[in-house]
N, C-alpha and C positions, 0 to 999 in steps of 0.2 A: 324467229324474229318477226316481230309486226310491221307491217309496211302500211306505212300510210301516204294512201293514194290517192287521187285525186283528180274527178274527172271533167270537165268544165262540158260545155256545150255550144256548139256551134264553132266559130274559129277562135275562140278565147282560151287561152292555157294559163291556170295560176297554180304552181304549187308551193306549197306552204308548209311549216312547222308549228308544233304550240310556241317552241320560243322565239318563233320568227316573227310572231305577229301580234299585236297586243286585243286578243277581244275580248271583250265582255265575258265575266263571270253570269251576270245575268239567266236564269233558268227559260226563260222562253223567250222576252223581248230586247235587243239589243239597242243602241244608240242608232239613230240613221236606220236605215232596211237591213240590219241583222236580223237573220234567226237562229236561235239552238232549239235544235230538235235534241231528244233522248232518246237512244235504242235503247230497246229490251226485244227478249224472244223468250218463246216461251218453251216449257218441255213438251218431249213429244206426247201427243195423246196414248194414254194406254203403258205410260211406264211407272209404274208405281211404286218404283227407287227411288224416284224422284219430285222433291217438293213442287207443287204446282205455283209456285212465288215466282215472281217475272226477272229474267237472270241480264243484268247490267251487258250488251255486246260487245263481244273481247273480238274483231274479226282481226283476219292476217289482211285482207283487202272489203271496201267501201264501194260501190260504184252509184251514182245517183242520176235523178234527172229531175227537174220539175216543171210538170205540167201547167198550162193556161187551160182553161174553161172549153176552148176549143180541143185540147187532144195536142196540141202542136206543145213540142218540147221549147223553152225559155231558153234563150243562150245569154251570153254575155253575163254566166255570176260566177262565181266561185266557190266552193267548198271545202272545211277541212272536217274531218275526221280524229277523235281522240277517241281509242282505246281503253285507258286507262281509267276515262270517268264514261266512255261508251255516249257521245257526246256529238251532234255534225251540226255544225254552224254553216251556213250561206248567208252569204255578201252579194247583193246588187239587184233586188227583190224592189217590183214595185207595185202600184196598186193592183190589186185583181186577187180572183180567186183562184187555186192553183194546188195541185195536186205534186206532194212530192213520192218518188219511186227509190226505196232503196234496197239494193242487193249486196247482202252481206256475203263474206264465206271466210268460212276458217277452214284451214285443210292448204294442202299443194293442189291449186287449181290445175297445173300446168300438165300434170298426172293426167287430167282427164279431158284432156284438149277442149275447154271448151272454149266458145268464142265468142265475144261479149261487142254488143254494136252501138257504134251512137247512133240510138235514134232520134230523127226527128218530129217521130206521132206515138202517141202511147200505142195503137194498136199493131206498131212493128215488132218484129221478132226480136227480144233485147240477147238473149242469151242464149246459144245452141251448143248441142253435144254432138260428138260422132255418131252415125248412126250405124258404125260396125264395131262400137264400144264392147272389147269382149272383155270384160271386167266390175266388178265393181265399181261406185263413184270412191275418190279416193278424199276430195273435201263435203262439207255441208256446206249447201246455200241458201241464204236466208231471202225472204222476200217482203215488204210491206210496201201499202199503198197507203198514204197518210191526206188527207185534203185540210189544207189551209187559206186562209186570207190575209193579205195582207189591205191594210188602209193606211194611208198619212195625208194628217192633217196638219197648219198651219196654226202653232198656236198662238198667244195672245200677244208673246213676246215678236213674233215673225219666224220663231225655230219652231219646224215639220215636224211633228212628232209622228212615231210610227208603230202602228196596233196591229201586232200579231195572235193570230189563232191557234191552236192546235198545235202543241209538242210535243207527245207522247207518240213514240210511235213503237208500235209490239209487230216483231216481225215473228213469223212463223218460217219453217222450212220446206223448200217448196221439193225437197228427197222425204222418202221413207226409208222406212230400217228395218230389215228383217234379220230376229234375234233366232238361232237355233239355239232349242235349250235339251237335254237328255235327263232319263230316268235311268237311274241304274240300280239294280236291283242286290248286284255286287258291285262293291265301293273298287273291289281292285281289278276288276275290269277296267275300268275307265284311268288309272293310271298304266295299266300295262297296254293301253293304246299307242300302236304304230303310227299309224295316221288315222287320219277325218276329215274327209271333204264330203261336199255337197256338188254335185254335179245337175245344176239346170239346163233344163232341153226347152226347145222351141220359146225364150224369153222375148216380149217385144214389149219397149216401153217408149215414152218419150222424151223428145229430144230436144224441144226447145221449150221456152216461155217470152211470152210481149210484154210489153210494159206495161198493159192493164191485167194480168195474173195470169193470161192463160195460155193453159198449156198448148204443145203444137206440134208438128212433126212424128214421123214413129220410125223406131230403130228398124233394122235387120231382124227377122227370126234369128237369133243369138243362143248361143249353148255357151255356157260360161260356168268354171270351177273355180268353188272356192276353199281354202282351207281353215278344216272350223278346231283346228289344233292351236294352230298362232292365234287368230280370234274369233266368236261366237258370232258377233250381228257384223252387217255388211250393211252398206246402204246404195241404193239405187234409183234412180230417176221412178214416178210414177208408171204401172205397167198401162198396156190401153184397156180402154173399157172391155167390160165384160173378158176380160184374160187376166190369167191364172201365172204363178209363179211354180213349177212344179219338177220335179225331178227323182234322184235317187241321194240318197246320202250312202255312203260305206266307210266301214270304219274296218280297220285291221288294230287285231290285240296281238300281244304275246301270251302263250303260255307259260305255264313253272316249269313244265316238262320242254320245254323248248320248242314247241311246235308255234304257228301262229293259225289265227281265224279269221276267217275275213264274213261282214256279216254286212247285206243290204238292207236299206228301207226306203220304203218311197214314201214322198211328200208333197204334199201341195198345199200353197198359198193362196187363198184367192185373189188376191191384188195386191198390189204394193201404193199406198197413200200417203200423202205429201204431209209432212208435221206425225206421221202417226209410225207406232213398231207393230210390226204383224208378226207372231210366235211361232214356229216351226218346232213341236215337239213331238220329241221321238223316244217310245220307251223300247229300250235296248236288250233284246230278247239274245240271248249270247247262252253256248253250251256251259260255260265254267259260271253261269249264277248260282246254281245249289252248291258249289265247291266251299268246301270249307279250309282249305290251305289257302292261308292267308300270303297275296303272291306282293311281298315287299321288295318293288321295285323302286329303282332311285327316286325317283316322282314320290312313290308314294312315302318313302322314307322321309325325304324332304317338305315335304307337305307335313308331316305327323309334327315336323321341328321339335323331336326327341332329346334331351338332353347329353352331357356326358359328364363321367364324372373327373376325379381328379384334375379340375381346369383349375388354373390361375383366378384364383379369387375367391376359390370354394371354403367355405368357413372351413376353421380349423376344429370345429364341434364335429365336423361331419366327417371329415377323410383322417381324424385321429382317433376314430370310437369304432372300433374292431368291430362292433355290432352294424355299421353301416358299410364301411369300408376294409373286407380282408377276401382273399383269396389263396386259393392254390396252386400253384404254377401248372401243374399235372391238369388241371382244370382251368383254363383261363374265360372262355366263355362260360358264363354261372346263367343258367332258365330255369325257370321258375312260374308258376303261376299264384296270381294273388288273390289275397279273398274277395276283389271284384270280380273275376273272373278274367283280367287281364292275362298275356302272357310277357313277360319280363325278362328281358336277356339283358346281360353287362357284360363287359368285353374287357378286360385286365390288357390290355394289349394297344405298345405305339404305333401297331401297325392295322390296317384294314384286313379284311378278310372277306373274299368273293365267292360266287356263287354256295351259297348257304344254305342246304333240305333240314331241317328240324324235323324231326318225326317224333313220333309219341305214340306212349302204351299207355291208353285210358283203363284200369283193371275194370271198372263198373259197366264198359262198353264193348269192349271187344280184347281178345287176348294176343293181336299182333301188333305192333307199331304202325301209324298213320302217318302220312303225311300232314303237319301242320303247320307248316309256315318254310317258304322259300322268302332267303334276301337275297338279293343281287348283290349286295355288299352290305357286312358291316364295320361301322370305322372305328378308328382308334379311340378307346373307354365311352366307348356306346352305354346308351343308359335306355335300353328302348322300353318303352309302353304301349301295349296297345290290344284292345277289347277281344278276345278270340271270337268266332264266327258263332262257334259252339253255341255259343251262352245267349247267342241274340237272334239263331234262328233256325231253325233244322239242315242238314249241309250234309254234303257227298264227300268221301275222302278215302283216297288210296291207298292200301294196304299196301304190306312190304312187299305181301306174295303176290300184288296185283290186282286183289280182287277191291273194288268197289265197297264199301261199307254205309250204311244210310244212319246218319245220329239224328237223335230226335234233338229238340233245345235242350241244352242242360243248364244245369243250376253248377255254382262255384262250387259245391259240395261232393256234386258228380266227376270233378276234374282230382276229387283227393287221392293222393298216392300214384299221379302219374310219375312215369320215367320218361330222360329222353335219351334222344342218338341224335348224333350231330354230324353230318357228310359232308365234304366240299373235297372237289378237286383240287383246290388252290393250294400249293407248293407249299404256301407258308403252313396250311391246317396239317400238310403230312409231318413238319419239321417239328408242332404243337402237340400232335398224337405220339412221337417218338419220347416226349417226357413222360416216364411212368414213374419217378419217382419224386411227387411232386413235393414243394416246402408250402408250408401255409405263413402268410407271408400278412403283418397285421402295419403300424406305423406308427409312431410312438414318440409324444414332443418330449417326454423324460423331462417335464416342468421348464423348457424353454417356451417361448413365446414367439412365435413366427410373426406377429402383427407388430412388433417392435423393430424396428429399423435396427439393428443390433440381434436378433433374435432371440433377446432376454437369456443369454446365455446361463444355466446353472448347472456348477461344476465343469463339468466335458461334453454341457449338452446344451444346444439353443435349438430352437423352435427348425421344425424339420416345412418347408413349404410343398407345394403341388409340386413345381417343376422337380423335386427331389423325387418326390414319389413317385411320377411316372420314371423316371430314370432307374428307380429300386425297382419296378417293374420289369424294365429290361434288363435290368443285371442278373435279377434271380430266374428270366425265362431261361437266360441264354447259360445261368452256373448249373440250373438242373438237365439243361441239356445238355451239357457237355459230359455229365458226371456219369450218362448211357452212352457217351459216343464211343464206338471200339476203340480207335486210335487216344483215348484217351486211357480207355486197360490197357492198351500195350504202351507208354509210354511210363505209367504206374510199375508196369513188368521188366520193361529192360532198365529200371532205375531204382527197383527193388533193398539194391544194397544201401541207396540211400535216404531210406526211407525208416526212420528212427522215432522213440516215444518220450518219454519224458525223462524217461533215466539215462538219456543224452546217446552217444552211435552205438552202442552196445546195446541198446533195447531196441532190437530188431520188430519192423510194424510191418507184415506181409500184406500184400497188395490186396490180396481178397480181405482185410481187416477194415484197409482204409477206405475201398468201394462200398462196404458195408457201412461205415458212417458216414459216408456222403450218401449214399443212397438209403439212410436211415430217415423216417417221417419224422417234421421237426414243424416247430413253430416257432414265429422268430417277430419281433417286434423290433423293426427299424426302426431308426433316428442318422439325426445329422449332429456329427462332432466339432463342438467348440474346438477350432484350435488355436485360440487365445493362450493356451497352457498348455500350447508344442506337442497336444496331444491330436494326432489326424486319424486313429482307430480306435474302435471299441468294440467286444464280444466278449460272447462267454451264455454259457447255457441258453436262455431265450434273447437277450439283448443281442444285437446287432449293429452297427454304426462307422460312419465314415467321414471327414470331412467335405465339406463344398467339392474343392477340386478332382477327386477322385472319383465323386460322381457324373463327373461332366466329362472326364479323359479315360473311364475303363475301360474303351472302346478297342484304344490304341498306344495306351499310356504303359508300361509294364510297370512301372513304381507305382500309379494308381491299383493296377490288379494285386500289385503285392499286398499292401492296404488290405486291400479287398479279401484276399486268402491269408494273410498273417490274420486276422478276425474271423475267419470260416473255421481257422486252425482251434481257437481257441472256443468258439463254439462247437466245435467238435469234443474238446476235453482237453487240448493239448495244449501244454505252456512253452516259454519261452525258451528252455533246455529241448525242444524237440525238433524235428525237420521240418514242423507243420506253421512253423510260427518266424524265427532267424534261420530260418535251413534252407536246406533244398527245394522242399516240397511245396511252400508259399515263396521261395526267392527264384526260381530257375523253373523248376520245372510247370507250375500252375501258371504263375501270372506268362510265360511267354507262349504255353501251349490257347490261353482263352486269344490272347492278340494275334499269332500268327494264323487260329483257324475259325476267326469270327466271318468269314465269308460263309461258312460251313451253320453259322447259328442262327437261331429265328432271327433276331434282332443285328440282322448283320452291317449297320451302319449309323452314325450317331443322327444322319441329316432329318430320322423319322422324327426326331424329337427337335434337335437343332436348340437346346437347350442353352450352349454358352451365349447363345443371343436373347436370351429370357430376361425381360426387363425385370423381374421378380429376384431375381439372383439377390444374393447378399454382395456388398462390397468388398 
């Protein structure tokens, strides 16, 4: 919040608001002895981010004084301060020539104890610091010295008129700024940074300023750290002559392999100067620059602002055309590299997945696996992009057996017919590697229309949305997983007798027949089922389909899963005289054996998706 303050002079106190007090619009001369003066400040020298145009004064505090011809501070006026048009008007001005003083700041002055004095001569100390400040300044102060006249004359009528000079006034800042800035040679060095600080030794700057501009006082020899992870430039009081700003910077990274580095550099500044930024760069000479495993750390993840797919709102051209959007359950992370030479992971998955080694078999470069890219995590229907090392500069990279391998740059042409391997500790990738019998799994609006508020149903079929599709996602992780779980053949095994074909209990279906078509490689092109026409399932050879409801409650619902296996029944081959469809095997034994042992399956909980709160739902 802006405060506007107000500081009178000698034993007179006026504080004031803009709505408290009616003055003059007027740009320089008021009625009677008003004046408006106009802040502006300017940028610092030396920053060329920044337009050199004069910036209107926004401060949080104003303090003023003005000068008589002798040096002696004027009392008995008043001052108010606007912010918003950067604007200070003074009341009670008479003739003479007269010099006004103003100190701006923006920032928490209180942070930096400094101590501001009413003087009564320009040449006293107005504004002093500690001089055992072991810190950076935490606001900027702004400083100008403006000289004006004022005259009044008497005019024809007998009414004083009154002629002011000079309202412009450009204030500079009487701190410097010193920016640290880094070269990085590899880009994921500097996100897999632990910390970065800058550690200054033997600092001595000063510590006050008068009310004619100059400086005064000097601090303590001071040793002061900063951290250049939260922010880059720091500002600081002017240093004294002829002394130097100087220290050690150190940075600690991580490695992929889990080790860390810790790496010094020293620096020096030759001064720190008032209005101006002085640049402290450092190029960062670190063991993992030639590496070429790209180490995607959260940071750097975040940073890249990688897409994903199957989100609410994704046209329906793009996650309904098998050619953009399909996968295999047996494979849910799909890598890939593309003819930029990018490398391209997608993640079929509501769940995240942690610590993550990709490795690769270049054939054109070497004949073991490399390591190519560690993620610290990747999240649910990751869509990731991003440049491999390879292709934009020669790089070091870890064989399986350990040894070191040197790539020269390659071209996207050099990357053809790689393989990869995919490693992570993380519980969920062991439960994701235990599917070997995966379905390829495509989505399909079967000429309904999801962009209709109704889903343009036709026949038994309306337009299938995103939040369906991630849901069909976790239903077919967790149906191909179960379809290897043991306890799933022996529950096949001790219920044997009831397990029947089309020619109704008499056509005996043995348990090694049924594992064989669940575990038989299929392709399957889901939808969501109109059930306008009492109809909540649909299968059969490659189609697949289910109403709204049953996609939101397979978790825990057992009539959902029934659904769910009365339609796997009949895309299996079996009709409604069998056990697979009104029987046992989709009524009793499937749909309670997925609910009572979904603790046990990747997808072990609905909260990943939290779909019944999906504003996208159908009514």
């Amino acid at each position: 919040m802006k405060r506007f303050l107000f500081v009178v002079l000698w034993s007179s106190l006026f504080v004031a608001s803009c709505e408290q007090d009616e003055w003059s619009s007027t740009p320089s001369v008021a009625k009677g002895n008003q004046a408006v003066f106009h802040l502006n400040y300017t940028a610092y020298e030396g920053d060329a981010t920044r337009s050199s145009q004069l910036r209107v004064a926004d401060y949080d505090r104003v303090e003023f004084r003005v000068i008589d011809a002798a040096g002696a501070a004027v009392g008995d006026l008043k001052g108010q301060y606007d912010p918003s048009a950067g604007t200070f008007r003074i009341e009670g001005l008479r003739d003479g020539d007269y010099r006004l003083l103003i100190l701006g700041i923006r920032g928490d002055e209180d942070r930096d104890e400094v101590a501001i004095r009413p003087i009564s001569h320009i040449d006293e100390e107005w504004i002093s610091f500690p001089a055992d400040l072991g810190r950076p300044l935490a606001a900027e102060y702004f400083y100008s010295q403006t000289p004006f006249t004022v005259r009044v004359e008497m005019g024809p009528s007998g009414i004083p008129s009154t002629e002011i000079s000079g309202s412009e006034t450009v204030q500079q800042r009487i701190v410097g700024r010193a920016d640290f800035t880094f070269a990085y040679e590899n880009p994921y060095v500097r996100t897999a940074e632990l910390s970065k600080r800058a550690l200054l030794t033997g600092a001595r700057f000063r510590t006050g300023l008068t009310g004619s501009g100059r400086f005064v006082g000097e601090s303590d020899e001071l040793s002061l750290e900063v951290d250049l992870e939260s922010a880059t430039s720091y500002l600081f009081l002017p240093t004294l002559d002829a002394t130097s700003l100087y220290g050690e910077i150190e940075i600690e990274t991580r490695t992929y392999r889990g080790g860390q580095v810790r790496r010094l550099f020293e620096f020096e500044l030759d001064r720190v100067e008032p209005n101006r930024i002085g640049e402290v760069k450092t190029q960062v000479v670190h063991p993992d620059n030639s590496s070429g495993t790209m180490f995607i750390t959260q940071r750097a993840y975040d940073e890249g602002a990688h897409a994903l797919i199957l989100q609410d709102g994704e046209s329906k051209t793009v996650y309904a055309d098998p050619a953009q959007r399909r996968f295999n359950t047996a494979s849910p992370l799909q890598l890939s590299v593309t003819d930029g030479g990018e490398l391209h992971a997608r993640f079929y998955s509501p769940r995240a997945l942690s610590g993550v080694l990709v490795r690769a078999r270049i054939p054109q470069v070497d004949s073991e696996y490399l390591d190519l890219a560690w993620f610290d995590s990747i999240p649910p229907f990751a869509d990731f992009y991003e440049k491999l090392p390879q292709v934009q500069r020669p790089t070091l990279c870890l064989s399986e057996s350990g040894r070191w391998v040197e790539l020269p740059q390659l071209d996207a042409q050099s990357l053809t017919g790689i393989e990869f391997q995919i490693e992570s500790e993380d519980p969920y990738w062991a439960k994701l590697r235990q599917i070997q019998h995966g379905w390829t799994i495509a989505f399909s609006l079967y000429g309904g229309d999801p962009d209709l508020p109704n889903g343009g149903p036709v026949g038994n079929w309306m337009g299938i949305r995103p939040v369906h599709c991630r849901e069909v996602v976790a239903f077919f992780l967790n149906f191909t997983y179960m379809i290897d779980m043991p306890e799933h053949e022996e529950i096949l095994r001790e219920n044997q007798d009831r397990l029947y074909g089309n020619g109704g209990v008499d056509d005996k279906v043995t348990p090694e027949t049924v594992l064989a078509q669940m575990r038989q490689s299929r392709n399957l092109n889901v939808g969501l089922v109109y059930s306008g026409n009492n109809v909540i399932g649909l299968g059969g050879g490659s189609a697949f389909g289910a109403y709204q409801p049953a996609w939101l409650t397979h978790y825990t619902n057992t009539y959902s899963c029934e659904v769910m296996f009365h339609e796997l029944g009949h895309v299996m081959g079996y009709s409604h005289s069998s056990s697979f469809t009104y029987g046992p095997w989709a009524q009793d034994l499937m749909n309670n054996f997925y609910v009572k042992h979904l603790s046990e399956m990747p997808i072990d909980s609905p909260s990943y998706l939290n779909s019944s709160k999906n504003p996208t739902l159908y009514p």
